[in-house]
Residue frames relative to the residue before (quaternion, step in Angstrom):
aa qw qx qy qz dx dy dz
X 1.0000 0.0000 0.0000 0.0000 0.00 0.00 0.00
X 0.2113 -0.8276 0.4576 0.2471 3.19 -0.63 1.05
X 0.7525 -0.5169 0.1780 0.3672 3.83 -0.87 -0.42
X 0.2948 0.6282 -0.4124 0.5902 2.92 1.75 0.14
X 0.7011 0.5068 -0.2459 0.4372 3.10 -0.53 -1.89
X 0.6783 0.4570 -0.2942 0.4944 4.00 0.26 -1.20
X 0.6933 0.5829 -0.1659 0.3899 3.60 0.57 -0.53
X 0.6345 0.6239 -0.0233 0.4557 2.84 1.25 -1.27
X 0.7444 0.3954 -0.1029 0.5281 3.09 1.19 -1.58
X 0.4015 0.7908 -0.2815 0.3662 3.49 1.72 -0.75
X 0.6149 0.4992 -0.2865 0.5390 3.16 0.84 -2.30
X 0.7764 0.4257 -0.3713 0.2795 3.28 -0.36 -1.79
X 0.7446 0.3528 -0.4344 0.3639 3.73 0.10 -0.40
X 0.5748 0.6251 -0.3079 0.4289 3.35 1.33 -0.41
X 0.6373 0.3844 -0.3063 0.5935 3.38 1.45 -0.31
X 0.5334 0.6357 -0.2676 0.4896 3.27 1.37 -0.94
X 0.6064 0.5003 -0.0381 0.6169 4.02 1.01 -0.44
X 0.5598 0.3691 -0.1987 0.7148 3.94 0.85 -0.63
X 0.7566 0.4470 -0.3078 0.3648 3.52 0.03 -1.02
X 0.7407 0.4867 -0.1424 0.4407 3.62 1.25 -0.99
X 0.5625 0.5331 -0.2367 0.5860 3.19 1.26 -0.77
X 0.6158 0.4778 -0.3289 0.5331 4.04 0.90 -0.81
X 0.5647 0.5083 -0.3428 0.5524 3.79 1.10 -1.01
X 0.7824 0.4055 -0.3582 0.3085 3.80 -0.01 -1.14
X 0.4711 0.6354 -0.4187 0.4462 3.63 1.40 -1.31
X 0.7051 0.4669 -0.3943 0.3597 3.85 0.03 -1.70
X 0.6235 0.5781 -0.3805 0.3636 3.24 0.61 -1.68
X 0.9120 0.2806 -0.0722 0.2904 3.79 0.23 -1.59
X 0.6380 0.5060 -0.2257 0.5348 3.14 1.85 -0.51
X 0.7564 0.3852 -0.1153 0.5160 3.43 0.86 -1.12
X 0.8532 0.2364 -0.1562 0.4379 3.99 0.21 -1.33
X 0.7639 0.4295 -0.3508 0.3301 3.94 0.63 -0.38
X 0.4414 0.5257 -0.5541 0.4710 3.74 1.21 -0.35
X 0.9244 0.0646 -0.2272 0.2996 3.91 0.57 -0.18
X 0.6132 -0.7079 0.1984 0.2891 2.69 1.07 1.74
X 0.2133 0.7064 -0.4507 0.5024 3.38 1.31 1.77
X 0.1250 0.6348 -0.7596 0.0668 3.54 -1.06 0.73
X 0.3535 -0.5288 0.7516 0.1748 2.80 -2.55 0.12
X 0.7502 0.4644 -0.1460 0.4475 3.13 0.52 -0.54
X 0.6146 -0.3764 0.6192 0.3118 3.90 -1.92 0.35
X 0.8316 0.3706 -0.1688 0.3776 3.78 0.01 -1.06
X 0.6141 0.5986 -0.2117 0.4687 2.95 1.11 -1.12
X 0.7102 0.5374 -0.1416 0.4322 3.29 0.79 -1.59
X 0.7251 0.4394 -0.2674 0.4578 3.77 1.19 -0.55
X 0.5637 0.5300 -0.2730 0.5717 3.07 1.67 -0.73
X 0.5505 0.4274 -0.4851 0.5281 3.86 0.97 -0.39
X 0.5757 0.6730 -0.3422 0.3138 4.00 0.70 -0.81
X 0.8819 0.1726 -0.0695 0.4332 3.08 1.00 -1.47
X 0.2686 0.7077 -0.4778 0.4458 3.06 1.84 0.73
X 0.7158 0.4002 -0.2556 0.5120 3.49 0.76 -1.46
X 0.7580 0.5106 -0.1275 0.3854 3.57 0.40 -1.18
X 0.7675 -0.1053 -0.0727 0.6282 3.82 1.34 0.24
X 0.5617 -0.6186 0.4297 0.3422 3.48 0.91 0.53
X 0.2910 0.8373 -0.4144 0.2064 3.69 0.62 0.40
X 0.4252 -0.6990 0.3795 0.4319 3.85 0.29 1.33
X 0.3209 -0.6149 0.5537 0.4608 3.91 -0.76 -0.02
X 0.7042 0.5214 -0.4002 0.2684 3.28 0.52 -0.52
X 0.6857 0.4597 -0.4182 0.3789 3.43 1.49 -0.45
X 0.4325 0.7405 -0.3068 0.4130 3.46 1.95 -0.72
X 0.6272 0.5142 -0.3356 0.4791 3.53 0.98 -1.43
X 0.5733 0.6621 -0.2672 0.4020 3.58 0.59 -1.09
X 0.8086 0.2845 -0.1074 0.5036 3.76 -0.04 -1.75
X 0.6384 0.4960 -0.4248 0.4073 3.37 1.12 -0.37
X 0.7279 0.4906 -0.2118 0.4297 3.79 0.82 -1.14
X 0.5337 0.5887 -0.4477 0.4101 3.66 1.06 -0.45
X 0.6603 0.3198 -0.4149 0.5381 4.38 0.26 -0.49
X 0.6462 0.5737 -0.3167 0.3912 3.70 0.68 -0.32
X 0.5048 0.4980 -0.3301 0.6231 3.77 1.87 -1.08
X 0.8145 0.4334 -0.2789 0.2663 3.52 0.09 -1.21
X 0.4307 0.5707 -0.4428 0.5410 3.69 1.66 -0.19
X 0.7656 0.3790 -0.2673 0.4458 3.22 0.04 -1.74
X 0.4732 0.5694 -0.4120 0.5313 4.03 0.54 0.02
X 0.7359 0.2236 -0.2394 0.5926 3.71 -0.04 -1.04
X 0.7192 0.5028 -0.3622 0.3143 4.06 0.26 -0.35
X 0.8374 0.3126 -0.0463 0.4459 2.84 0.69 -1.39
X 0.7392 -0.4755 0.2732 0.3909 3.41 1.14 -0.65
X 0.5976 -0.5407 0.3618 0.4687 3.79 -0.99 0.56
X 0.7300 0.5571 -0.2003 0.3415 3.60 0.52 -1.12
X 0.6235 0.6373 -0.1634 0.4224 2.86 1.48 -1.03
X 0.6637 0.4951 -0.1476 0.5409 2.99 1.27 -1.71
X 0.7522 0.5106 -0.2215 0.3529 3.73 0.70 -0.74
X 0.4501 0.6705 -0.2422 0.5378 2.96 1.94 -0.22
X 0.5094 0.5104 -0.3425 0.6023 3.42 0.95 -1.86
X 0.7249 0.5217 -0.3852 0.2323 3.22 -0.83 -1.76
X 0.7176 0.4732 -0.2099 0.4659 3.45 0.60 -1.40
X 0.6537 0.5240 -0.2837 0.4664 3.80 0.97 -1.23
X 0.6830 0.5396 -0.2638 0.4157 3.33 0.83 -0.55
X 0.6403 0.4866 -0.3240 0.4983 3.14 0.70 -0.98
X 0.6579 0.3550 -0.2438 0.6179 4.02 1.30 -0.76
X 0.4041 0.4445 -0.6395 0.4798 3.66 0.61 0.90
X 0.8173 0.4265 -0.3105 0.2317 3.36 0.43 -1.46
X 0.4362 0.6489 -0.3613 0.5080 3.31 1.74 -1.39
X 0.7277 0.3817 -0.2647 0.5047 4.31 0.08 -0.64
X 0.7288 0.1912 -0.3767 0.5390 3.61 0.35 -0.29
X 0.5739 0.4835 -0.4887 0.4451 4.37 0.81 0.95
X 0.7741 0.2482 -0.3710 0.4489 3.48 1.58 -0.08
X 0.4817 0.5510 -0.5211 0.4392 3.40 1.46 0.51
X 0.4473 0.7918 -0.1641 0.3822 3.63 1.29 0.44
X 0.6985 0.2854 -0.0010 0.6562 2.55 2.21 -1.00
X 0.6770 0.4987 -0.2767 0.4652 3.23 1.57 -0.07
X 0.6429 -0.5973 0.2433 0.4133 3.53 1.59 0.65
X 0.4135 -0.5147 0.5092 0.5521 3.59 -0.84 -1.38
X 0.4938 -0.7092 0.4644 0.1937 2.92 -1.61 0.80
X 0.7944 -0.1899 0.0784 0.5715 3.29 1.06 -0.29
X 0.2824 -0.8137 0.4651 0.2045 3.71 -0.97 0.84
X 0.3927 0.7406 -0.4180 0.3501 3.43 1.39 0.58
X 0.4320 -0.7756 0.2989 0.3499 3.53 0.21 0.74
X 0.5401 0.5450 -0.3386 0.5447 3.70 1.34 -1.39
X 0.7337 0.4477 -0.3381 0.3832 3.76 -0.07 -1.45
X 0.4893 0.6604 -0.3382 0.4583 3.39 1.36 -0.38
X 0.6498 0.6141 -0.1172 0.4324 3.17 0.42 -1.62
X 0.6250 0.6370 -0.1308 0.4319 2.94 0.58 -1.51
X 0.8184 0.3115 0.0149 0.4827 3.43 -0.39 -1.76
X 0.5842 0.4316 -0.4367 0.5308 3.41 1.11 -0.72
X 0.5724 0.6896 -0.3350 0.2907 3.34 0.25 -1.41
X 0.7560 0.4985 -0.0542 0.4207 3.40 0.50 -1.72
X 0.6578 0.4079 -0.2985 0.5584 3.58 0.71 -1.30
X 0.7611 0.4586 -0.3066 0.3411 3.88 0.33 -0.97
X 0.6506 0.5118 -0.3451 0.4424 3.46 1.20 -0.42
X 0.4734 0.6254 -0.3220 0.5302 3.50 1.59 -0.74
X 0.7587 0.3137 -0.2878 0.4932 3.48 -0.20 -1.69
X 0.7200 0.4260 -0.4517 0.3100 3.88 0.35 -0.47
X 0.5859 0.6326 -0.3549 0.3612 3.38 1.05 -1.26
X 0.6527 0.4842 -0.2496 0.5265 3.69 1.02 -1.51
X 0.5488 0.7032 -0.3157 0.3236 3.80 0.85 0.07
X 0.5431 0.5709 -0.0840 0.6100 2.68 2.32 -1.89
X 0.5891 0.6628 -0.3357 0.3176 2.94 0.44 -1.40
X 0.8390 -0.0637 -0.0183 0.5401 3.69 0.57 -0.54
X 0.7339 -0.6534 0.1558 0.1006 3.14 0.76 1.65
X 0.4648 0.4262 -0.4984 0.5949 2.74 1.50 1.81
X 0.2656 -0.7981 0.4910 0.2266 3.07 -1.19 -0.41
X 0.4531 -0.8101 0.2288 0.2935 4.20 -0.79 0.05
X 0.6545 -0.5274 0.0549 0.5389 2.61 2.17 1.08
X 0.5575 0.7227 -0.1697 0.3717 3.55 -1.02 -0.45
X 0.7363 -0.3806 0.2888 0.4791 2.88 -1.40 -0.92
X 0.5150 0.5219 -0.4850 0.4767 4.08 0.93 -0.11
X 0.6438 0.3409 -0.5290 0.4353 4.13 0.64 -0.18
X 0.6190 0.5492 -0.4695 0.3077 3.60 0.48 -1.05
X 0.5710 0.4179 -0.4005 0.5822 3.76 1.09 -0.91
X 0.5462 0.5378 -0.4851 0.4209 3.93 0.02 -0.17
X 0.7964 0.2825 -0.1860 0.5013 3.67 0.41 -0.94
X 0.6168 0.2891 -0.5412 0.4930 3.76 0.51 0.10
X 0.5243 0.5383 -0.4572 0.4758 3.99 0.84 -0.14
X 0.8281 0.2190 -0.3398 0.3883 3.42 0.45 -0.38
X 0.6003 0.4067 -0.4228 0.5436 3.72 1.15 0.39
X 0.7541 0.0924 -0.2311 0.6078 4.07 0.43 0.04
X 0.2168 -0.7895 0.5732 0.0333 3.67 -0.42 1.81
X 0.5281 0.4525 -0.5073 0.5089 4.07 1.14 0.75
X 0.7439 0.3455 -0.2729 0.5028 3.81 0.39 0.04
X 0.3203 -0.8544 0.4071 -0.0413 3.14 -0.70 1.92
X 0.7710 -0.2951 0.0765 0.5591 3.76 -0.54 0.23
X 0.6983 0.6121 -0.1124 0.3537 2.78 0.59 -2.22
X 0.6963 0.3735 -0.2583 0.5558 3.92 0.87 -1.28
X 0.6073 0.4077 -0.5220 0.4388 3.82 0.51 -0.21
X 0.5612 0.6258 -0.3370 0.4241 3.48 0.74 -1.28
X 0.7211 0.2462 -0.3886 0.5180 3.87 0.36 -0.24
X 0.4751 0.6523 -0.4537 0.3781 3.39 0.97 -1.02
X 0.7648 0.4548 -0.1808 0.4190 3.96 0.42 -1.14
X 0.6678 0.4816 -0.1989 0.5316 3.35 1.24 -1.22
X 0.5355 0.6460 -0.3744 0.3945 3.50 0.68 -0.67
X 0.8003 0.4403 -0.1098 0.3921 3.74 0.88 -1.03
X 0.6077 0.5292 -0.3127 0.5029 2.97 1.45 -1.24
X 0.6264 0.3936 -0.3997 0.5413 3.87 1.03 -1.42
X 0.6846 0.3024 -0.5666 0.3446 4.02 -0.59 -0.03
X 0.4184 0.6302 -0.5070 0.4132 3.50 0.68 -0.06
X 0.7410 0.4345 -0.2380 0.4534 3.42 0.10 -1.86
X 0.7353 0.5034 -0.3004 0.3402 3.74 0.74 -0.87
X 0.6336 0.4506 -0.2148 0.5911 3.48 1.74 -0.19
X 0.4212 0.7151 -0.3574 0.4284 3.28 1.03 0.31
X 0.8468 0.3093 0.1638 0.4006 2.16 -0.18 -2.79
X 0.2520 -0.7731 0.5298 0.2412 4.11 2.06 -0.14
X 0.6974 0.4577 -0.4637 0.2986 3.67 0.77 0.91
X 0.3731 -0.8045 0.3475 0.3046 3.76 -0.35 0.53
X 0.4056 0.6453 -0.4021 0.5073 3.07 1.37 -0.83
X 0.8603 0.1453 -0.3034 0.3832 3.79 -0.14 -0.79
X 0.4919 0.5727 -0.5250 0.3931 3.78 0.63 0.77
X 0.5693 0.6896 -0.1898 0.4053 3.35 1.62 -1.21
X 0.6979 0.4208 -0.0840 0.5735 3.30 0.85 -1.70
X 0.5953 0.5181 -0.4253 0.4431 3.65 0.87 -0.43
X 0.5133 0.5309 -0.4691 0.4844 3.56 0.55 -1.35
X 0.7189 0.4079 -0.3485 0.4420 3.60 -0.49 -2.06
X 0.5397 0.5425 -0.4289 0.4799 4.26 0.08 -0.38
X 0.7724 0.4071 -0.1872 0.4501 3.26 0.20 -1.60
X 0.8897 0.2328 -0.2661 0.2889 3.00 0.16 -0.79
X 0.3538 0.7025 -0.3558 0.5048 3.61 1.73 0.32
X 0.6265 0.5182 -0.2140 0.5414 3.54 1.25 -1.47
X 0.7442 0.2484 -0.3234 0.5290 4.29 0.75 -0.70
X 0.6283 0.4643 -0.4657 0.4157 3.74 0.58 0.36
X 0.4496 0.6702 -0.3121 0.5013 3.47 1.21 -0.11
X 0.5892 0.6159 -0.1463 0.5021 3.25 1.18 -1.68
X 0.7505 0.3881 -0.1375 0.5169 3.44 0.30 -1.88
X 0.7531 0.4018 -0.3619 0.3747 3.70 0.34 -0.10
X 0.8360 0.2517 -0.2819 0.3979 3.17 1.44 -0.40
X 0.5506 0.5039 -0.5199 0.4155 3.45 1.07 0.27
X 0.1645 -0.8548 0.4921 -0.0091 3.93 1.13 0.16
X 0.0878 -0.9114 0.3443 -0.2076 2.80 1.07 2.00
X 0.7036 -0.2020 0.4512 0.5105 3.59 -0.95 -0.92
X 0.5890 0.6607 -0.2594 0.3864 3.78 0.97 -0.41
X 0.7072 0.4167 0.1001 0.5624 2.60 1.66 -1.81
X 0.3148 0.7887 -0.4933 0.1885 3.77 1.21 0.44
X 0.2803 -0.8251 0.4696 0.1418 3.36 -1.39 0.75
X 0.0073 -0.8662 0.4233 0.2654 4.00 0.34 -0.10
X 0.1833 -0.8011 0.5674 0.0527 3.50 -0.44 1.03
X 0.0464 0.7064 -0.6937 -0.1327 3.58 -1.01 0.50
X 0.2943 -0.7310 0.6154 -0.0154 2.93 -1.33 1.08
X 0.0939 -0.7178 0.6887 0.0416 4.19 -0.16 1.36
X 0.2244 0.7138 -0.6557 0.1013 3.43 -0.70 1.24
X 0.6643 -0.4961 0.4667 0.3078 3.57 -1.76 -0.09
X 0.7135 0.4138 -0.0410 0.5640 3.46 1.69 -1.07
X 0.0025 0.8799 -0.4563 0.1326 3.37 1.04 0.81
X 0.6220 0.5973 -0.2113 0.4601 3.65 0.93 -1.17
X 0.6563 0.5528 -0.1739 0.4832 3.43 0.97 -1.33
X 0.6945 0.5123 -0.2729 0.4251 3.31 0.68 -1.36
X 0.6453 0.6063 -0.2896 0.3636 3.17 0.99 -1.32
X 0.6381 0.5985 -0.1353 0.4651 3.31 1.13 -1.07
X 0.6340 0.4265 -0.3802 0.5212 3.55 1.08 -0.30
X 0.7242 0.4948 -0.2509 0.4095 3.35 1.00 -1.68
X 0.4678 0.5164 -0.3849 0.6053 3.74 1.42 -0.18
X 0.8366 0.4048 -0.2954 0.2212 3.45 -0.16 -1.14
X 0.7455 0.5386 0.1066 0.3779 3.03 1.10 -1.79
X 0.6784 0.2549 -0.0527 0.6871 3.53 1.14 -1.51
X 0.3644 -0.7342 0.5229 0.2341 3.71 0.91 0.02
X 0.5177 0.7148 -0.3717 0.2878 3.72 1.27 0.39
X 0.3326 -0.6323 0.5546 0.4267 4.06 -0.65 -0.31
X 0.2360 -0.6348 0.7161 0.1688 3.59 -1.97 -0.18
X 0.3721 -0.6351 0.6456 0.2034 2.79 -1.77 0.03
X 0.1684 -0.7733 0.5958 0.1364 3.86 -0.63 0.67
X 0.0208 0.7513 -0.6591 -0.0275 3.22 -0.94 0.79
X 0.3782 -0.6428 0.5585 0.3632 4.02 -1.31 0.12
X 0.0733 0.8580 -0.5047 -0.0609 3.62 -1.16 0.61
X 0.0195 -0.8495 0.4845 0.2080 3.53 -0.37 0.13
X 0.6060 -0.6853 0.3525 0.1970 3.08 -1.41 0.83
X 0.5067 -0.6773 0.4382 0.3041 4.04 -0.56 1.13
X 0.7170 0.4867 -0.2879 0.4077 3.39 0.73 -0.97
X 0.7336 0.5119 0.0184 0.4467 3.15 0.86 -1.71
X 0.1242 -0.7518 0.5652 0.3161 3.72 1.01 -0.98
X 0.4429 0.8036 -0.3459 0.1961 3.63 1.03 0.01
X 0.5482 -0.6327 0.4931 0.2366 3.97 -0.76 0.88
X 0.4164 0.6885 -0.5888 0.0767 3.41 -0.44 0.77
X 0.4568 -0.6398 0.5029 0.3593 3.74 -1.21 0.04
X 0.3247 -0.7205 0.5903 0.1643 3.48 -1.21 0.74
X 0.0449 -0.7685 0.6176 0.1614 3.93 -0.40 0.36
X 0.1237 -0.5133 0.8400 0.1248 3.94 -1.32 0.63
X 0.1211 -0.6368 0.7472 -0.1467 3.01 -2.23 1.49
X 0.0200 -0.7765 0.6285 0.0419 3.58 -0.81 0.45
X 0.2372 -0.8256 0.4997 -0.1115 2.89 -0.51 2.07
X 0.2733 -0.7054 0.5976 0.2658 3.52 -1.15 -0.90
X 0.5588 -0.5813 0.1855 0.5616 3.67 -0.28 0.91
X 0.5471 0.7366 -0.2913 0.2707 3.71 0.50 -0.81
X 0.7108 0.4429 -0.1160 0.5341 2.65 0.99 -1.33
X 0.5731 0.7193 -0.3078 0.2437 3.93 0.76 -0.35
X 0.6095 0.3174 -0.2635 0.6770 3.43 1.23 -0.91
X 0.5312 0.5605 -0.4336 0.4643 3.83 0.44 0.07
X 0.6933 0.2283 -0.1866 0.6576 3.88 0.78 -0.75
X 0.7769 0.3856 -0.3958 0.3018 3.49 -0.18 -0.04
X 0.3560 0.5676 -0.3886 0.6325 3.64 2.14 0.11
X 0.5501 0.7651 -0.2589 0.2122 3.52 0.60 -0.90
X 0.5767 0.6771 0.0026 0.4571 2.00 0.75 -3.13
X 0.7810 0.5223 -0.1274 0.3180 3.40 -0.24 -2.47
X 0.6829 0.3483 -0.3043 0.5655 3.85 0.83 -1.12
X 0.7355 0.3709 -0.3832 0.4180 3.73 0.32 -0.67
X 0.8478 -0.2274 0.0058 0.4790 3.83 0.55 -0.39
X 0.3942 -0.7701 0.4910 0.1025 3.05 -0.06 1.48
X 0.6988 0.2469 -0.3418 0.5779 4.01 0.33 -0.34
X 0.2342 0.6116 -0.6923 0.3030 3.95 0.41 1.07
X 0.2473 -0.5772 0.7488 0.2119 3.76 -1.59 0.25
X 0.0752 0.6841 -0.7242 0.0434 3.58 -1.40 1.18
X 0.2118 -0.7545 0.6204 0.0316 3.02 -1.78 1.07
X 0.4343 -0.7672 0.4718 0.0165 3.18 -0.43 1.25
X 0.2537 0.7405 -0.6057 0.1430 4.49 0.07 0.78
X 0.6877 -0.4270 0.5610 0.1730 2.50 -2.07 0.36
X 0.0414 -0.7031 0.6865 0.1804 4.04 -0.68 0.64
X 0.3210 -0.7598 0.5080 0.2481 3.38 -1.01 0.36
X 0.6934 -0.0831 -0.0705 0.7123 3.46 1.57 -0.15
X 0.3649 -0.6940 0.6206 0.0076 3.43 -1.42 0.86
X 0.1475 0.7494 -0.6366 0.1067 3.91 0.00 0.80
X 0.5871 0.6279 -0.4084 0.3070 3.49 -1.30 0.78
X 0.7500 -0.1945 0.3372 0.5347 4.01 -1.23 -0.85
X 0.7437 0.3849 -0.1214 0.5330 3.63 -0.58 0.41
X 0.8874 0.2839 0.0388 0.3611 3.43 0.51 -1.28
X 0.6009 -0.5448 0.1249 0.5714 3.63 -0.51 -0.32
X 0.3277 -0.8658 0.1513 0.3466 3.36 -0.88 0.09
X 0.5845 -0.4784 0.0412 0.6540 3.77 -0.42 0.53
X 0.6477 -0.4025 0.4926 0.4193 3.25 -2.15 0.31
C-alpha cells in the first residue's frame, strides 16, 4: 500500500467512524427517550431497553454481530470490515448520546432530528463502502439480490415492520406514526446523499475540443461518451457534441474540466430518469 492509498483509506474510516457515532447519538440522544426508531436494530434494542433495561449500546452490539458475519460472507471482506468498524461507532455514539440527556420530548422535533442525524451518519457510512450495521446491511443485501430497489425503498421495506412492531408493543400510536415520519426522513437523507445511479445526470457538451474531453471523462471519471458531429446555425461551424452519463458528484468535477480545457464549450445539464448499463444499475 502505497501512501496515498494509506491516506485515502484513513479518511474513509474517519468518515466511516463520524458516520457511526452520528447514527449512535440519534439512536440514544434523540429516538429512544421516546421509544422511536428508524431502524430493525435500533428498534429491538429500543424493546429491550424498555423491557429489561438492556444498555443500547450493548444490545446494538449482540444484535449486529450475526448480521456483520452474513454481510461478511455475502458481500465481502471490505465490506464486512467496514460494518464491523461502523458498528462498533454506532455503539461508541449511542454511549455519548447517553451522556448528553434527551434532546427533546416533542415527538415531530424528534422525528425530525432523529430522522436527519441517522440518514447522515448512515449515508456517510455508504459513502465509502461500509456500513453501521443493522438495518443499512439488510438493505445492502436485498440491493444486492433485486438491482430495481434502491437503498432508500429497502430501508422502508425493513423499517416498516420493525416500527409496527414497536406500535403493538408499546399500545401507542403516536410512536408508530412519528417513527414512519423518522424513517422515512432518515431514507431521503440517504437518497440525496449517496447520489447514486438513481440520481444520474446526462450532460452534453458542443465543444471545439471534443477529443480532450473525452480523455478526461475516460481517464479521470472512469466513465464512456458518446460523440456525435454538429454544426452550428449561427456560425455554420463544425463542432463535436459529446452526451455523458454522470452522477451528481461527478458534475462540478467535469464541468471544472470542461471550463480549463475550453472555456467557450456550451453544456447542458438534464435530468435522467433511469440509468441502466456500465457504471449504473444493471438491466432487470
Amino acid at each position: 500500500m502505497n501512501v496515498k492509498t494509506f491516506f485515502k483509506t484513513l479518511w474513509e474510516y474517519i468518515i466511516l467512524i463520524i458516520g457511526g457515532i452520528l447514527l449512535g447519538i440519534a439512536i440514544e440522544f434523540v429516538l429512544v427517550p421516546l421509544k422511536m426508531t428508524t431502524g430493525v436494530v435500533s428498534g429491538i434494542s429500543t424493546l429491550l431497553y424498555y423491557l429489561i433495561e438492556m444498555p443500547i449500546e450493548i444490545s446494538l452490539v449482540l444484535l449486529n454481530v450475526p448480521i456483520f458475519l452474513i454481510s461478511w460472507k455475502v458481500l465481502g471482506f471490505k465490506f464486512g470490515m467496514r460494518s464491523f468498524v461502523g458498528m462498533l461507532a454506532v455503539s461508541l455514539g449511542a454511549i455519548i448520546g447517553g451522556t448528553m440527556g434527551v434532546l427533546t420530548q416533542d415527538f415531530m422535533l424528534a422525528a425530525l432530528y432523529g430522522g436527519v442525524l441517522s440518514g447522515v451518519g448512515i449515508a456517510l457510512t455508504y459513502k465509502v463502502g461500509g456500513s453501521t450495521g443493522g438495518t443499512d446491511i439488510i438493505a445492502k443485501l436485498i440491493t444486492a439480490k433485486a438491482k430495481h430497489i434502491n437503498v432508500g425503498e429497502a430501508l422502508m421495506i425493513v423499517d416498516g415492520l420493525i416500527v409496527a412492531i414497536l406500535t403493538l408493543t408499546f399500545k401507542e400510536l403516536e410512536i408508530g406514526l412519528y417513527s414512519v415520519v423518522a424513517a422515512f426522513i432518515t431514507t431521503k437523507i440517504i437518497d440525496l446523499m449517496l447520489i447514486g445511479g438513481g440520481y444520474a445526470k446526462a450532460m452534453f457538451v458542443i465543444t471545439k475540443k471534443g477529443e480532450e474531453i473525452s480523455k478526461y471523462i475516460h481517464g479521470e471519471l472512469e466513465r464512456t461518451a458518446t460523440k456525435f458531429d454538429a454544426i452550428g446555425t449561427y456560425t455554420n461551424e463544425n463542432r463535436e457534441m459529446l452526451l455523458c452519463v454522470v452522477n451528481k458528484k461527478e458534475i462540478p468535477k467535469l464541468k471544472e474540466a470542461i471550463n480549463k480545457i475550453d472555456p467557450e464549450s456550451f453544456v447542458i445539464v438534464t435530468a435522467v430518469a433511469e440509468a441502466l448499463g456500465e457504471g449504473f444499475k444493471k438491466f432487470d
